[in-house]
C-alpha positions in Angstrom: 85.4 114.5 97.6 83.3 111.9 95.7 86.3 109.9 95.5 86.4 109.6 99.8 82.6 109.2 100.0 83.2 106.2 97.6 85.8 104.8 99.8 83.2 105.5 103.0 80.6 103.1 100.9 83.2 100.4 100.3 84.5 100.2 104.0 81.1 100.0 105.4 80.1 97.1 102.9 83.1 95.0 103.1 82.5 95.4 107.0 79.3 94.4 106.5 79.9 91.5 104.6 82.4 90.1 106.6 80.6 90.6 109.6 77.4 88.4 107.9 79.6 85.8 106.2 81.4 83.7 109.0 83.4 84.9 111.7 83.9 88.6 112.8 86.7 90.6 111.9 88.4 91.1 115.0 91.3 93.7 113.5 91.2 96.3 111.0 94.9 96.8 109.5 95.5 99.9 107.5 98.8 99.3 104.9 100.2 102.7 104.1 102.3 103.4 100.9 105.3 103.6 102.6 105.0 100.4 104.0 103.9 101.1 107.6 101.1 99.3 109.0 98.3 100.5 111.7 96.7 98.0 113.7 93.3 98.6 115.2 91.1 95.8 117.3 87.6 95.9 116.2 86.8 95.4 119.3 87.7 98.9 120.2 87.4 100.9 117.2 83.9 102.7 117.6 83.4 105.0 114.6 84.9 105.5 111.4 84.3 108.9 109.8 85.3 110.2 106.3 85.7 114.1 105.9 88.3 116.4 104.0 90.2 113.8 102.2 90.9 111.8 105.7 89.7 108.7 107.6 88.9 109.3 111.5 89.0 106.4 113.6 87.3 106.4 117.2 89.2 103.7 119.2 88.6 103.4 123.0 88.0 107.2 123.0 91.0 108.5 121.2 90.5 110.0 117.7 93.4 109.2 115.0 93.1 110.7 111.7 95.0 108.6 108.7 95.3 111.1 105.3 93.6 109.1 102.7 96.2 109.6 100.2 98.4 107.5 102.4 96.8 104.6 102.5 97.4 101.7 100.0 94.7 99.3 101.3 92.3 98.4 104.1 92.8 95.1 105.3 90.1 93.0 107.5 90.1 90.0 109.5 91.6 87.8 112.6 94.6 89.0 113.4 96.3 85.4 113.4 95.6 85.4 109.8 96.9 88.5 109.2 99.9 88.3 110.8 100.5 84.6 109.1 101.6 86.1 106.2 103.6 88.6 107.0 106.1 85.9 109.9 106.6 84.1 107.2 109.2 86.7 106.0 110.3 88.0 109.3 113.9 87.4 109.8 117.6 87.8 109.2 117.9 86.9 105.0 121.1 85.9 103.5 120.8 87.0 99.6 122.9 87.6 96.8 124.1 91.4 95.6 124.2 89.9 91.9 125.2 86.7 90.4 128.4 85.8 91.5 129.2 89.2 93.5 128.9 88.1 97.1 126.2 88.0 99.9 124.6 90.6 102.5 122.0 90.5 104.9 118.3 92.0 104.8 116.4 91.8 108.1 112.8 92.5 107.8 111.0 92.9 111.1 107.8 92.6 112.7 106.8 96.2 112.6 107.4 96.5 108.8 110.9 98.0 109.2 113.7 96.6 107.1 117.7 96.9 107.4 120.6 95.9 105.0 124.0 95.2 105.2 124.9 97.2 102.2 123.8 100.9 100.5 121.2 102.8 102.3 120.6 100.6 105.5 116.9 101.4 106.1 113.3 100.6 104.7 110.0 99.4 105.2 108.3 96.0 103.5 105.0 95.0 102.8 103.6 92.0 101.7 101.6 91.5 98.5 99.9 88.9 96.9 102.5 86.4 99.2 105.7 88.2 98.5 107.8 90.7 100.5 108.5 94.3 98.9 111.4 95.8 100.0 111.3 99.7 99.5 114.7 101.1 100.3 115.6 104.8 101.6 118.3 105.0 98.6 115.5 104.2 96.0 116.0 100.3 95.3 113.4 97.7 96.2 113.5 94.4 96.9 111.0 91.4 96.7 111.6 88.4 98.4 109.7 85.7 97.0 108.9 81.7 97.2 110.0 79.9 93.7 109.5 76.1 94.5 111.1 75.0 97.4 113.3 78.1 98.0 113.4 81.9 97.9 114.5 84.5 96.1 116.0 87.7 96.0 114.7 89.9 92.6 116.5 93.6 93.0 115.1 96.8 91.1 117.2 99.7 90.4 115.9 103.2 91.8 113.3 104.3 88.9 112.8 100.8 87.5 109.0 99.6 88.2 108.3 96.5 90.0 106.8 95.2 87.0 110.1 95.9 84.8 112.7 93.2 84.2 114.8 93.1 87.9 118.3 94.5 88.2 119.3 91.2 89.5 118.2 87.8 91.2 119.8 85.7 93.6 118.9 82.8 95.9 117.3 84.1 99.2 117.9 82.2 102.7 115.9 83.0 105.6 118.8 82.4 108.6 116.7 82.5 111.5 114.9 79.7 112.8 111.6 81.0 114.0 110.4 85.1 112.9 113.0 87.4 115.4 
């Protein structure tokens, strides 16, 4: 319970601060763990409450309640700079199964869904600190990263933490001229 009313404190300020240091915020974009994203427009949220482990938002008069134990960060800001990062990896991606073991496709979309050509065909990205993770439905994840001038494709085995040595990695090619 302390642990929500901490998170309560830390919302407020960092809407605080942003609100006294430059430009307002004009979105409020809650990452999940899973991936998923909510959007809200500052301009029509109206409350924020805390209670039982959950954060209630008050937009335009409907109520949504996001479990706290959901969320992996709060993000704040204009939502052209918020979104910046993210078209940056939406696409059709031609990478590499393993060195020397052929090509599939990954399409990440706008909405933070994901699809492959190959094993379990669904997932959901997320991008953090300037890279795209990839969490797959048959336990691998992905991240699609810029080295240099190009991309690549580093592949982790179900089990095997981000942080560990990757299963693989293989040149990455976004296909599609402008974010689909």
């Amino acid at each position: 319970m302390r642990r929500i009313g901490f998170i309560g404190v830390v919302l407020l300020g960092a809407v605080s601060l942003c609100v006294a240091q430059g430009p307002k915020p004009d979105s409020l974009v809650v990452v999940l763990k899973d991936g998923h994203q909510k959007s809200f427009s500052m301009a029509e949220v109206s409350r924020i409450d805390f209670k039982d482990g959950s954060m209630l938002l008050t937009q335009s008069g409907r109520k949504e309640v996001i479990n706290m134990a959901d969320v992996l960060r709060i993000d704040f800001g204009s939502s052209e700079h918020l979104s910046a990062g993210r078209n940056r990896f939406v696409g059709r991606w031609e990478v590499g199964v393993g060195v020397g073991n052929g090509k599939f496709f990954i399409t990440l979309k706008p909405d933070g869904q994901a699809r492959k050509g190959m094993g379990s065909g669904h997932g959901t990205w997320i991008v953090v600190n300037g890279e795209a993770q990839i969490s797959w439905d048959d336990g691998w994840h992905d991240i699609i990263r810029k080295v240099g001038e190009k991309h690549e494709k580093l592949a982790f085995e179900p089990g095997r933490s981000l942080d560990a040595e990757p299963s693989n990695v293989t040149d990455a090619r976004n296909t599609t001229a402008q974010p689909i």
